[in-house]
C-alpha positions as CSV (number, residue, x, y, z in Angstrom):
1,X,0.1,-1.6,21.7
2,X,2.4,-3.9,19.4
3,X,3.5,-6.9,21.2
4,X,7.3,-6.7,21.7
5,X,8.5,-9.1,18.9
6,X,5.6,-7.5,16.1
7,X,7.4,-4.0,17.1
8,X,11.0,-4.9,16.7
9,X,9.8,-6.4,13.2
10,X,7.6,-3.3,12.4
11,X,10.9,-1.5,12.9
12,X,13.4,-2.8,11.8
13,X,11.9,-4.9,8.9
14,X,10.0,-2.0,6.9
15,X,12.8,0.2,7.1
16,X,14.0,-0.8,3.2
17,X,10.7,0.2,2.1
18,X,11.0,4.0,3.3
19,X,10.8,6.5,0.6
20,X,11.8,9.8,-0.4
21,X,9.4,12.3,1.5
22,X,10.3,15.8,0.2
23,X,10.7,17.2,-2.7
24,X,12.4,20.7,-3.7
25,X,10.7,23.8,-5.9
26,X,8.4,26.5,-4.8
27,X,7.0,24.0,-1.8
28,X,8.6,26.7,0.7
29,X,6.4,29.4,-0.2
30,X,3.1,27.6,1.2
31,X,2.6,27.8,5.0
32,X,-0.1,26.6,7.1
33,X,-3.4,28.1,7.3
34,X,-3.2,28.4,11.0
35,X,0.2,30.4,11.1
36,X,-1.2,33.5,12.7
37,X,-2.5,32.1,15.9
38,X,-1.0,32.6,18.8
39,X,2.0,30.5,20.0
40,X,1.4,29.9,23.7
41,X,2.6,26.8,26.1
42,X,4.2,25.3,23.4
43,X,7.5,23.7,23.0
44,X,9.0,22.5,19.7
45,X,11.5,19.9,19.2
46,X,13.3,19.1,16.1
47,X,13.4,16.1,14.8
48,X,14.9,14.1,11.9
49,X,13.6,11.3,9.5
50,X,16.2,8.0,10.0
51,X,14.6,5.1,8.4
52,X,11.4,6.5,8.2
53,X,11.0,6.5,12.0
54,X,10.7,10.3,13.8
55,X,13.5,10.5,15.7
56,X,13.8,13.0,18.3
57,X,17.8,14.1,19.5
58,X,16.4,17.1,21.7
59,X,15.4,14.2,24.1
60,X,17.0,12.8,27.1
61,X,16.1,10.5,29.5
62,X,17.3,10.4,33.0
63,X,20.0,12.9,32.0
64,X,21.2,10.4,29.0
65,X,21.6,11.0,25.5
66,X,20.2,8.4,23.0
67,X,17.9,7.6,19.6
68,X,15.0,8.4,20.9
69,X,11.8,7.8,18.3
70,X,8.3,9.1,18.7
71,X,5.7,6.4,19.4
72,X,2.2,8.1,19.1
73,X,0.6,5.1,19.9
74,X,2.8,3.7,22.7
75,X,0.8,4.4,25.9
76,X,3.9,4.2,27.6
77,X,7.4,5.3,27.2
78,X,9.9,2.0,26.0
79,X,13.2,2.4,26.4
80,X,15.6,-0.6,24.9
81,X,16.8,-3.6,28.1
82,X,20.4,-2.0,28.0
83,X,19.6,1.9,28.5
84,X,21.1,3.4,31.6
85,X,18.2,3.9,33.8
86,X,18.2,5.9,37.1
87,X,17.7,3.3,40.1
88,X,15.1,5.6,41.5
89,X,11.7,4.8,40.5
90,X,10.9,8.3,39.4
91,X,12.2,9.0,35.9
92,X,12.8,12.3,33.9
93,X,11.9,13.1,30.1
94,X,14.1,16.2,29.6
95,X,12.8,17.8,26.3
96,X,15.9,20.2,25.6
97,X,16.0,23.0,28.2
98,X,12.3,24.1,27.6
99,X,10.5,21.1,29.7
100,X,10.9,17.9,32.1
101,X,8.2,15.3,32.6
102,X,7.7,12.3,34.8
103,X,7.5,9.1,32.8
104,X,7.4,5.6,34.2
105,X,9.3,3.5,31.1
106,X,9.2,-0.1,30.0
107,X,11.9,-1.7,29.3
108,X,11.9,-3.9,26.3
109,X,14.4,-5.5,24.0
110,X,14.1,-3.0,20.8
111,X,17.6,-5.1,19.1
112,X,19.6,-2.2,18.1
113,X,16.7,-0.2,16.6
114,X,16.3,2.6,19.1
115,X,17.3,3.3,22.6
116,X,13.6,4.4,23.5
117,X,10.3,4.8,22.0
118,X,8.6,8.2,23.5
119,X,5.3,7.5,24.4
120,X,1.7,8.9,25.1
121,X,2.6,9.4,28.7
122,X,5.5,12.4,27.7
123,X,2.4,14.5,26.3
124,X,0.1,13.7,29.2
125,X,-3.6,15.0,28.2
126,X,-2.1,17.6,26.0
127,X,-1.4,17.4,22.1
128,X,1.1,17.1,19.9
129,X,1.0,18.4,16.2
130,X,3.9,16.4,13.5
131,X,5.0,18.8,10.8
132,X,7.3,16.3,8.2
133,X,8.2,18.7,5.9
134,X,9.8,21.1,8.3
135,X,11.1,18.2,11.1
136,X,9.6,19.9,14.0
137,X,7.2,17.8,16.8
138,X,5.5,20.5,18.5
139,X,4.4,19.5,22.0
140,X,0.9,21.8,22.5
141,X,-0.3,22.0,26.3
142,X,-3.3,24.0,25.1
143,X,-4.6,21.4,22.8
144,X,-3.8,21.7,18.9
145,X,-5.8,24.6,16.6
146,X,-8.3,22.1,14.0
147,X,-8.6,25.0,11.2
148,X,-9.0,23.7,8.0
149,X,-8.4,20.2,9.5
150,X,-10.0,16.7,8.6
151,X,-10.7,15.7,12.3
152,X,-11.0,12.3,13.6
153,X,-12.3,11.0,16.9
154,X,-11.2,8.3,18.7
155,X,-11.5,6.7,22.5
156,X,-7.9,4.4,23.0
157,X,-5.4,4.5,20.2
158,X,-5.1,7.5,17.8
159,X,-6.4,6.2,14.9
160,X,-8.5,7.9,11.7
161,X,-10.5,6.3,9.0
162,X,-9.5,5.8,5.6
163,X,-10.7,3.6,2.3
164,X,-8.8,0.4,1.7
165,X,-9.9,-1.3,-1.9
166,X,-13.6,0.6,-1.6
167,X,-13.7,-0.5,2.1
168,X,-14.1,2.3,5.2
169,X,-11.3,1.4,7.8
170,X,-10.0,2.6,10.8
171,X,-6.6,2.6,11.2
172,X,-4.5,3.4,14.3
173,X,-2.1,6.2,13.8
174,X,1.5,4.6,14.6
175,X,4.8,6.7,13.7
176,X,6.6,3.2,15.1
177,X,5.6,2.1,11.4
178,X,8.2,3.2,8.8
179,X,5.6,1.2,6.1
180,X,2.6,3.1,4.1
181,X,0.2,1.3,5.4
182,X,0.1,-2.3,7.7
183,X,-3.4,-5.1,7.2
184,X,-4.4,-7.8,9.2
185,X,-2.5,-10.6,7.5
186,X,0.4,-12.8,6.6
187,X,3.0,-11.5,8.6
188,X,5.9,-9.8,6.6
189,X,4.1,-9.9,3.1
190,X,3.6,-7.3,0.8
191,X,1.0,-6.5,-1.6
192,X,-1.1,-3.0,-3.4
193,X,-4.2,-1.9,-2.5
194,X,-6.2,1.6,-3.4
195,X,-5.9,3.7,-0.8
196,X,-7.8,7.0,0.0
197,X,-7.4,9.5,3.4
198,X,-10.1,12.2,3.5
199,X,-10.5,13.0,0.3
200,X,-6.8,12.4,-0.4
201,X,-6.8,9.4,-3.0
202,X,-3.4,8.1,-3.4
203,X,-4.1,5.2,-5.9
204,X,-2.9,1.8,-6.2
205,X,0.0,1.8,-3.4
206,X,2.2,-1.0,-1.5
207,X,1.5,-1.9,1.7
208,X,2.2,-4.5,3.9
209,X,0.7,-7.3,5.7
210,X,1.3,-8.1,9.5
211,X,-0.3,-9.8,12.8
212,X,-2.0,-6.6,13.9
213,X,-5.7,-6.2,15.2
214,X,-6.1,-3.5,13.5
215,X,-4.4,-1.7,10.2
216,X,-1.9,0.9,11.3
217,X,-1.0,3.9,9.1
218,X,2.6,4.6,9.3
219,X,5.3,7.9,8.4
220,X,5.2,7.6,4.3
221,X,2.1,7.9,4.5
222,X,1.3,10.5,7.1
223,X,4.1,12.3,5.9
224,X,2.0,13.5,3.2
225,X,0.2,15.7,5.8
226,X,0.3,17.7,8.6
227,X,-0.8,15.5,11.4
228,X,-1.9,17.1,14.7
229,X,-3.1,14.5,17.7
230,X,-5.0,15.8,21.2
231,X,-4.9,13.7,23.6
232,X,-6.5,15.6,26.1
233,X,-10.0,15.4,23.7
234,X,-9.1,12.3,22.1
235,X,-8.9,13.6,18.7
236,X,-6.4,13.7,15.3
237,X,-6.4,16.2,12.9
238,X,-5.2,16.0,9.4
239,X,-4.5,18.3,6.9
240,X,-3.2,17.9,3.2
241,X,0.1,19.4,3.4
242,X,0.7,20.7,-0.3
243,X,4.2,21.7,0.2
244,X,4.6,17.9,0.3
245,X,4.1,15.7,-3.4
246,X,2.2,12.5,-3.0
Protein backbone atom coordinates (compact mmCIF):
# COMPACT_ATOMS: atom_id res chain seq x y z
CA UNK A 1 0.00 0.00 0.00
CA UNK A 2 1.07 3.82 -0.56
CA UNK A 3 2.39 5.34 2.43
CA UNK A 4 -0.09 8.06 3.61
CA UNK A 5 1.80 11.21 2.28
CA UNK A 6 2.82 9.32 -1.35
CA UNK A 7 -1.25 8.73 -1.56
CA UNK A 8 -2.45 12.10 -0.85
CA UNK A 9 0.19 13.29 -3.59
CA UNK A 10 -0.81 10.40 -5.99
CA UNK A 11 -4.17 12.02 -5.63
CA UNK A 12 -4.34 15.02 -5.54
CA UNK A 13 -1.17 16.01 -7.52
CA UNK A 14 -1.93 13.84 -10.92
CA UNK A 15 -5.33 15.02 -11.05
CA UNK A 16 -4.35 17.99 -13.86
CA UNK A 17 -2.99 15.35 -15.95
CA UNK A 18 -6.37 13.39 -16.33
CA UNK A 19 -7.60 13.09 -19.82
CA UNK A 20 -10.50 12.79 -21.93
CA UNK A 21 -11.54 9.01 -21.75
CA UNK A 22 -14.52 8.58 -24.19
CA UNK A 23 -15.20 9.45 -27.20
CA UNK A 24 -18.67 9.59 -29.18
CA UNK A 25 -19.68 7.65 -32.73
CA UNK A 26 -20.67 4.16 -33.33
CA UNK A 27 -18.68 3.01 -29.94
CA UNK A 28 -22.26 2.00 -28.51
CA UNK A 29 -22.89 -0.61 -30.88
CA UNK A 30 -19.94 -2.98 -29.58
CA UNK A 31 -20.64 -4.97 -26.39
CA UNK A 32 -18.63 -7.39 -24.58
CA UNK A 33 -17.96 -10.75 -25.72
CA UNK A 34 -19.21 -12.18 -22.54
CA UNK A 35 -22.76 -10.51 -22.53
CA UNK A 36 -24.72 -13.65 -22.64
CA UNK A 37 -23.62 -15.36 -19.49
CA UNK A 38 -25.55 -15.50 -16.83
CA UNK A 39 -25.90 -12.66 -14.32
CA UNK A 40 -25.94 -14.33 -10.95
CA UNK A 41 -24.71 -12.89 -7.28
CA UNK A 42 -23.83 -9.84 -8.71
CA UNK A 43 -24.38 -6.29 -7.67
CA UNK A 44 -23.56 -3.31 -9.86
CA UNK A 45 -22.78 0.13 -8.70
CA UNK A 46 -22.49 3.09 -10.73
CA UNK A 47 -19.88 5.11 -10.60
CA UNK A 48 -18.54 8.40 -12.05
CA UNK A 49 -15.04 9.61 -13.37
CA UNK A 50 -13.99 12.97 -11.05
CA UNK A 51 -10.52 13.71 -11.56
CA UNK A 52 -9.72 10.62 -12.99
CA UNK A 53 -10.30 8.77 -9.68
CA UNK A 54 -13.60 6.05 -9.77
CA UNK A 55 -15.76 7.42 -7.50
CA UNK A 56 -18.54 5.44 -6.17
CA UNK A 57 -21.94 7.62 -4.73
CA UNK A 58 -23.99 4.34 -4.30
CA UNK A 59 -21.73 3.84 -1.17
CA UNK A 60 -22.19 4.60 2.40
CA UNK A 61 -20.44 4.03 5.26
CA UNK A 62 -21.92 3.60 8.67
CA UNK A 63 -25.18 4.99 7.29
CA UNK A 64 -23.21 8.26 5.90
CA UNK A 65 -23.06 9.68 2.61
CA UNK A 66 -19.68 10.77 1.23
CA UNK A 67 -16.94 10.73 -1.98
CA UNK A 68 -16.14 7.53 -1.73
CA UNK A 69 -13.27 6.31 -4.48
CA UNK A 70 -12.41 2.74 -5.39
CA UNK A 71 -8.93 1.62 -4.21
CA UNK A 72 -8.23 -1.76 -5.91
CA UNK A 73 -5.15 -1.98 -4.28
CA UNK A 74 -5.86 -0.72 -0.73
CA UNK A 75 -5.99 -3.90 1.42
CA UNK A 76 -8.12 -2.01 3.64
CA UNK A 77 -10.88 0.44 3.52
CA UNK A 78 -9.46 4.41 4.34
CA UNK A 79 -11.71 6.68 5.30
CA UNK A 80 -10.35 10.58 5.61
CA UNK A 81 -9.41 11.60 9.94
CA UNK A 82 -12.76 13.75 9.99
CA UNK A 83 -15.50 11.09 8.65
CA UNK A 84 -18.22 10.39 11.07
CA UNK A 85 -17.48 6.98 12.19
CA UNK A 86 -19.74 4.76 14.38
CA UNK A 87 -18.17 4.40 17.92
CA UNK A 88 -18.81 0.70 17.67
CA UNK A 89 -15.98 -1.28 16.44
CA UNK A 90 -17.99 -3.09 13.90
CA UNK A 91 -18.51 -0.94 10.79
CA UNK A 92 -20.96 -1.21 7.71
CA UNK A 93 -20.26 -0.79 3.86
CA UNK A 94 -23.81 -0.24 2.66
CA UNK A 95 -23.57 -0.74 -1.23
CA UNK A 96 -27.06 0.92 -2.19
CA UNK A 97 -29.92 -1.37 -1.08
CA UNK A 98 -28.52 -4.57 -2.83
CA UNK A 99 -25.60 -5.40 -0.02
CA UNK A 100 -23.84 -4.60 3.48
CA UNK A 101 -20.46 -5.73 4.42
CA UNK A 102 -18.25 -5.57 7.48
CA UNK A 103 -15.21 -3.52 6.99
CA UNK A 104 -12.65 -2.48 9.65
CA UNK A 105 -11.42 1.14 8.17
CA UNK A 106 -8.26 3.19 8.61
CA UNK A 107 -8.41 6.38 9.22
CA UNK A 108 -5.95 8.57 7.47
CA UNK A 109 -5.65 12.23 6.58
CA UNK A 110 -6.65 12.10 2.67
CA UNK A 111 -6.59 16.50 2.78
CA UNK A 112 -9.83 17.19 1.04
CA UNK A 113 -9.36 14.53 -1.69
CA UNK A 114 -11.95 11.94 -0.73
CA UNK A 115 -13.85 11.06 2.34
CA UNK A 116 -12.83 7.26 1.99
CA UNK A 117 -10.89 5.07 -0.24
CA UNK A 118 -12.98 1.51 -0.65
CA UNK A 119 -10.69 -1.14 -0.26
CA UNK A 120 -9.92 -4.90 -0.94
CA UNK A 121 -11.68 -5.86 2.26
CA UNK A 122 -15.47 -4.63 0.71
CA UNK A 123 -15.02 -7.50 -2.06
CA UNK A 124 -13.67 -10.03 0.35
CA UNK A 125 -12.36 -13.20 -1.79
CA UNK A 126 -14.78 -12.24 -4.53
CA UNK A 127 -14.14 -10.12 -7.71
CA UNK A 128 -14.80 -7.12 -9.02
CA UNK A 129 -14.90 -6.33 -12.90
CA UNK A 130 -14.42 -2.09 -13.91
CA UNK A 131 -16.32 -1.17 -17.03
CA UNK A 132 -15.03 2.84 -17.82
CA UNK A 133 -16.95 3.37 -20.70
CA UNK A 134 -20.28 2.59 -19.17
CA UNK A 135 -19.44 3.83 -15.29
CA UNK A 136 -20.57 0.69 -13.72
CA UNK A 137 -18.12 -1.40 -10.88
CA UNK A 138 -19.75 -4.67 -10.77
CA UNK A 139 -19.07 -6.47 -7.54
CA UNK A 140 -19.01 -10.46 -8.70
CA UNK A 141 -19.33 -13.00 -5.67
CA UNK A 142 -18.95 -15.89 -8.22
CA UNK A 143 -15.60 -14.75 -9.46
CA UNK A 144 -15.39 -12.75 -12.86
CA UNK A 145 -16.01 -14.69 -16.52
CA UNK A 146 -12.00 -14.58 -18.29
CA UNK A 147 -13.45 -15.00 -21.99
CA UNK A 148 -11.48 -13.48 -24.44
CA UNK A 149 -9.49 -11.95 -21.51
CA UNK A 150 -5.58 -11.27 -21.25
CA UNK A 151 -5.21 -12.84 -17.65
CA UNK A 152 -2.69 -12.03 -15.20
CA UNK A 153 -1.64 -13.73 -11.99
CA UNK A 154 -0.58 -12.30 -9.03
CA UNK A 155 -0.05 -13.36 -5.08
CA UNK A 156 -0.40 -9.68 -2.99
CA UNK A 157 -1.28 -6.60 -4.98
CA UNK A 158 -3.23 -6.79 -8.22
CA UNK A 159 -0.75 -6.07 -10.59
CA UNK A 160 -0.20 -7.25 -14.56
CA UNK A 161 2.80 -6.97 -16.70
CA UNK A 162 3.41 -4.70 -19.31
CA UNK A 163 6.57 -3.25 -21.63
CA UNK A 164 8.18 0.02 -20.43
CA UNK A 165 10.91 1.32 -23.12
CA UNK A 166 11.54 -2.62 -24.46
CA UNK A 167 11.55 -3.66 -20.68
CA UNK A 168 8.91 -6.54 -19.22
CA UNK A 169 7.44 -4.94 -15.94
CA UNK A 170 5.00 -5.62 -13.49
CA UNK A 171 2.98 -3.07 -12.38
CA UNK A 172 0.49 -3.04 -9.53
CA UNK A 173 -2.97 -2.20 -10.70
CA UNK A 174 -3.98 1.05 -8.53
CA UNK A 175 -7.33 3.10 -9.48
CA UNK A 176 -5.92 5.55 -6.54
CA UNK A 177 -3.65 6.79 -9.52
CA UNK A 178 -5.40 9.35 -11.79
CA UNK A 179 -1.75 9.29 -13.92
CA UNK A 180 -1.04 6.83 -17.04
CA UNK A 181 1.42 5.22 -15.65
CA UNK A 182 3.81 5.84 -12.17
CA UNK A 183 8.15 4.62 -12.18
CA UNK A 184 10.34 4.28 -9.46
CA UNK A 185 11.88 7.76 -9.38
CA UNK A 186 12.16 11.45 -8.75
CA UNK A 187 9.19 12.09 -6.91
CA UNK A 188 6.65 14.35 -8.85
CA UNK A 189 8.53 14.42 -12.25
CA UNK A 190 7.38 13.71 -15.53
CA UNK A 191 8.79 12.21 -18.51
CA UNK A 192 7.62 9.68 -21.98
CA UNK A 193 8.31 6.33 -22.30
CA UNK A 194 6.87 3.51 -24.87
CA UNK A 195 4.51 1.69 -23.38
CA UNK A 196 2.76 -1.62 -24.40
CA UNK A 197 -0.18 -3.76 -22.38
CA UNK A 198 -0.77 -7.17 -23.93
CA UNK A 199 -0.45 -6.61 -27.22
CA UNK A 200 -1.93 -3.09 -26.81
CA UNK A 201 1.05 -0.72 -27.89
CA UNK A 202 0.23 2.72 -26.99
CA UNK A 203 3.49 4.55 -28.19
CA UNK A 204 5.51 7.16 -26.76
CA UNK A 205 3.16 8.36 -23.72
CA UNK A 206 3.69 10.58 -20.41
CA UNK A 207 4.06 9.24 -17.38
CA UNK A 208 5.25 10.07 -14.15
CA UNK A 209 7.84 9.46 -11.73
CA UNK A 210 7.24 8.83 -7.88
CA UNK A 211 8.78 6.99 -4.58
CA UNK A 212 6.98 3.71 -5.35
CA UNK A 213 8.48 0.10 -5.08
CA UNK A 214 6.99 -0.79 -7.80
CA UNK A 215 5.29 1.03 -11.09
CA UNK A 216 1.61 1.33 -10.65
CA UNK A 217 -0.76 1.57 -13.70
CA UNK A 218 -3.44 4.06 -13.07
CA UNK A 219 -7.30 5.01 -14.66
CA UNK A 220 -6.09 6.73 -18.20
CA UNK A 221 -4.65 3.99 -18.74
CA UNK A 222 -6.81 1.20 -17.63
CA UNK A 223 -9.55 2.99 -18.89
CA UNK A 224 -8.68 1.86 -22.30
CA UNK A 225 -9.92 -1.57 -21.20
CA UNK A 226 -12.22 -3.54 -19.56
CA UNK A 227 -10.52 -4.46 -16.33
CA UNK A 228 -11.89 -7.41 -14.33
CA UNK A 229 -9.90 -8.40 -10.79
CA UNK A 230 -10.61 -11.83 -8.63
CA UNK A 231 -9.54 -11.80 -5.58
CA UNK A 232 -10.74 -14.91 -4.50
CA UNK A 233 -7.96 -16.68 -7.25
CA UNK A 234 -5.73 -13.83 -7.26
CA UNK A 235 -6.04 -12.96 -10.80
CA UNK A 236 -6.77 -9.63 -13.32
CA UNK A 237 -8.19 -9.90 -16.52
CA UNK A 238 -7.90 -7.41 -19.25
CA UNK A 239 -9.58 -6.92 -22.29
CA UNK A 240 -9.17 -4.24 -25.08
CA UNK A 241 -12.25 -2.41 -24.89
CA UNK A 242 -12.79 -1.02 -28.58
CA UNK A 243 -15.70 1.01 -27.84
CA UNK A 244 -12.94 3.05 -26.05
CA UNK A 245 -10.10 5.11 -28.54
CA UNK A 246 -6.60 5.00 -27.24
Amino acid sequence: MLSKSLLRATILGLAPFAGVLFASGCSHLIRTPWRNEPIRNEVNLAFTLERNLIRLPSIRIDNHDGRFILGTASQRTIVDASFPLTASSAHALEMGDRETVRIDPRRIDLAGAADGIVGVEAWSAHAITIDYHVGVVTYQKDGIHPAYMQLYSFSGEPMINLNVDGQTLSAIVDTTVPDTLLLPGANGTRGRAHVVVGTTDFGAIDVGYANVARPRVGNRLLSRFLVSIDYGRRVVGLWRDPRIPL
